[in-house]
C-alpha positions in Angstrom: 0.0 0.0 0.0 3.0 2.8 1.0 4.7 2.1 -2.4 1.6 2.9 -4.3 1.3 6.2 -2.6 4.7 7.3 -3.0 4.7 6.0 -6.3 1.5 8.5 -6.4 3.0 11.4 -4.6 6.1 11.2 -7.0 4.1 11.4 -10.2 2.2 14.2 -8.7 5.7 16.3 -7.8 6.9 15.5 -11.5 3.3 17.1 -13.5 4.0 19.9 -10.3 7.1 20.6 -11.5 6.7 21.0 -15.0 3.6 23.4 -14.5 4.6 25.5 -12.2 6.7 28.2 -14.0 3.7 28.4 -16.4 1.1 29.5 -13.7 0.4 32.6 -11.5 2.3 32.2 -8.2 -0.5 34.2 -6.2 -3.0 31.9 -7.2 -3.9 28.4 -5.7 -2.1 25.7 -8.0 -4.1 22.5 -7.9 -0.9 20.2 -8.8 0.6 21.8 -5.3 -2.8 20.9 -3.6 -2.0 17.5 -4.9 0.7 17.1 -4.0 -0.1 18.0 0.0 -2.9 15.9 -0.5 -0.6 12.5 -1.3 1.8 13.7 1.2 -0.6 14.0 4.0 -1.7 10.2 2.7 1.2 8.7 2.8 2.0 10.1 6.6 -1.2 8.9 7.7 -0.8 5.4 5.9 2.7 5.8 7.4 0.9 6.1 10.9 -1.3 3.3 10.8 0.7 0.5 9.6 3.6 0.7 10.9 4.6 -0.6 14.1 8.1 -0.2 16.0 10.1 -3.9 15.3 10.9 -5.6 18.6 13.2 -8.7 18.7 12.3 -11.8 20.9 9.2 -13.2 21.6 6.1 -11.1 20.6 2.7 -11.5 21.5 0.3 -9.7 18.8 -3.0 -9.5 20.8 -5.8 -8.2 18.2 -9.8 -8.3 17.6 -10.6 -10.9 14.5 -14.5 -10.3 14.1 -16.1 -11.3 17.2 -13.0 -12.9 18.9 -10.0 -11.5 20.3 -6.9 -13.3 18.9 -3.4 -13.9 20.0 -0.1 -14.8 18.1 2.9 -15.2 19.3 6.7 -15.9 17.9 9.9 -15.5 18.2 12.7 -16.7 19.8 13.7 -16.4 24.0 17.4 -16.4 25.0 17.4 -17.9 28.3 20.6 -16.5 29.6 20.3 -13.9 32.2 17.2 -16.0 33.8 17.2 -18.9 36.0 15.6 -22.2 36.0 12.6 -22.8 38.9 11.0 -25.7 37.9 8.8 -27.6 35.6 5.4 -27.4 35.8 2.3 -26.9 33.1 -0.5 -24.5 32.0 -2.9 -23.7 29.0 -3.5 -20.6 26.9 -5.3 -18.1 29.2 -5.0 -14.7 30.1 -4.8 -12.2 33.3 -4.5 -8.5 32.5 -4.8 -7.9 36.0 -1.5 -9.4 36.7 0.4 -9.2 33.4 -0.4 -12.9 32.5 -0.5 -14.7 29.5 -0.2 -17.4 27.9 -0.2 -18.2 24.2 -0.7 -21.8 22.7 -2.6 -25.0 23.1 -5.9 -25.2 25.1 -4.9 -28.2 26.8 -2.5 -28.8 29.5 1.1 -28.3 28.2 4.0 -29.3 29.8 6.1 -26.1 30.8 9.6 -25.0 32.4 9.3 -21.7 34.9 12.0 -19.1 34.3 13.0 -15.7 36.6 13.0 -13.1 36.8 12.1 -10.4 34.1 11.7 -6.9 34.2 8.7 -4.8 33.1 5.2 -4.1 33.5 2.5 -5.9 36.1 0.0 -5.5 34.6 -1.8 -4.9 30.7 -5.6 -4.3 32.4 -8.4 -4.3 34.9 -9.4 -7.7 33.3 -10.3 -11.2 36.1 -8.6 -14.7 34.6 -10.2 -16.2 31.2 -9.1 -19.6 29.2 -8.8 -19.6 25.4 -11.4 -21.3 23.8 -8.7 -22.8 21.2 -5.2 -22.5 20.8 -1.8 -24.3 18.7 1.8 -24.3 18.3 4.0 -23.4 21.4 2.9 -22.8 24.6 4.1 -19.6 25.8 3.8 -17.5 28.8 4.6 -14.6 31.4 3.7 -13.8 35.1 4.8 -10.2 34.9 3.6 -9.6 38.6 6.0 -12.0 39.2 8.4 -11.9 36.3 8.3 -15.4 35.4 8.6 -16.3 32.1 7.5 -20.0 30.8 8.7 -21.7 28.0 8.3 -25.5 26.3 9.4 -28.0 28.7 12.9 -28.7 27.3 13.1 -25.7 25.8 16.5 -25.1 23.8 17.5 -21.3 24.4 17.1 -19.2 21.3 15.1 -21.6 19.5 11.7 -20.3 17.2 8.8 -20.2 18.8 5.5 -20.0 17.2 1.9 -20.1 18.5 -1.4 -18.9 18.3 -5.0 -18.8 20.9 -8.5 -17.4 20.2 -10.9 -16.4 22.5 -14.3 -16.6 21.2 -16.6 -14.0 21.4 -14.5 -11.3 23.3 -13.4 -8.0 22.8 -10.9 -6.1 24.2 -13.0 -4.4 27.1 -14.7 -7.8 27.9 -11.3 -9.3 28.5 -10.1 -6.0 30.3 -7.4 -5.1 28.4 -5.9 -1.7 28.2 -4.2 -1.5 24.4 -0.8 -0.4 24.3 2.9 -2.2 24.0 4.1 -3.9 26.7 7.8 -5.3 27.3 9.7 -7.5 29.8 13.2 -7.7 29.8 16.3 -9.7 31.4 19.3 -8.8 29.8 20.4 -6.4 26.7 20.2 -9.3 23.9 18.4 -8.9 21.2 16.4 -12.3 22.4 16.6 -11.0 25.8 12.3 -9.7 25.8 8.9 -10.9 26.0 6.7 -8.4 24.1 2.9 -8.0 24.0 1.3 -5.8 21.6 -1.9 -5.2 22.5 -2.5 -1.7 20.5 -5.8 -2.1 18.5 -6.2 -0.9 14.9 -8.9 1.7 14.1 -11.9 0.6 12.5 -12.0 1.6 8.7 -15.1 4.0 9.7 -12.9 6.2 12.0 -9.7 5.9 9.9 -11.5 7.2 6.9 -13.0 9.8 9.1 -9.9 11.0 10.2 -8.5 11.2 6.3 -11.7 13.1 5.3 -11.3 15.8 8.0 -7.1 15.6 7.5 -8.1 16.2 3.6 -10.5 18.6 4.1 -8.1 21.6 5.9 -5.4 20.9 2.9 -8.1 21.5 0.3 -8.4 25.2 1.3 
């Protein structure tokens, strides 16, 4: 989508440029309006898309329909944390404390990892279970800064898993949107990231592009 509008905005400075010694400077030239118009497309296009690149693992928490979705992947370098135990879990969430967990929906096998650095909480929200999940299972405590990982788990190995909760938005789960990062080092594996920032619906974003649009026609 970006390289259509700069391959817009370029054509649209090229037909500027060859016009403009021909017309009036005190009058309003429509190539220059234009050309503000593609430029103030491609920063909002610019805006909207693009999101900051983290390494690690990163958890992309969105709304899909009528279901909230989460997918994770990545890779975790264990070194800088230190072992607890083994245990289990399932893919469930707890804004309240900063937890979740990204995966199957059945009981998965898990190794317990401390301690991270970062937020303790992403929400208001109580504890809910994914109604289906895959892949890895995943997880943090940040009220805790525990970070769990496959049993067996080989340190900077991909990780890659997904978990849907059915008809759930992001109030009814209690989630505040925003990015949210735990730390344990200064490698570039060294993070367990959840972005939970939710994407305008197309009503409001074309809203915002007809008002944005409308003060650069004048």
């Amino acid at each position: 989508m970006l390289t259509l509008i700069h391959s817009a905005l370029a054509e649209h400075m090229l037909v500027f440029s060859r016009r403009s010694k021909a017309n009036n400077p005190m009058k309003t030239n429509p190539s220059l309006r234009t050309v503000k118009i593609a430029t103030l497309a491609v920063v909002i296009a610019w805006g909207l898309f693009v999101r900051p690149a983290q390494a690690g693992y990163i958890v992309t928490l969105q709304q899909v329909g009528s279901n909230v979705v989460a997918t994770g992947s990545g890779a975790i370098d264990l070194t800088g944390l230190s072992f607890f135990s083994p245990g289990g879990g399932v893919a469930e969430m707890q804004p309240i404390t900063a937890s979740i967990f990204t995966g199957p929906a059945s009981a998965q096998p898990l190794d317990m990892y401390g301690q991270a650095s970062g937020p303790t909480s992403f929400g208001i929200g109580g504890g809910r279970f994914a109604n289906s999940g895959s892949g890895d299972l995943v997880g943090i405590e940040g009220i805790v800064g525990f970070i769990f990982v496959p049993q067996g788990y080989v340190s900077g190995s991909p990780l890659s898993d997904s978990a849907t909760y059915n008809s759930a938005t992001f109030s009814s789960l209690g989630v505040t949107p925003g990015i949210y990062e735990w730390t344990w080092g200064t490698g570039v594996n060294q993070n367990f990231t959840l972005d939970a920032v939710a994407a305008p619906d197309s009503g409001s974003t074309l809203a915002l592009l007809a008002i944005a649009l409308g003060g650069y026609l004048v």
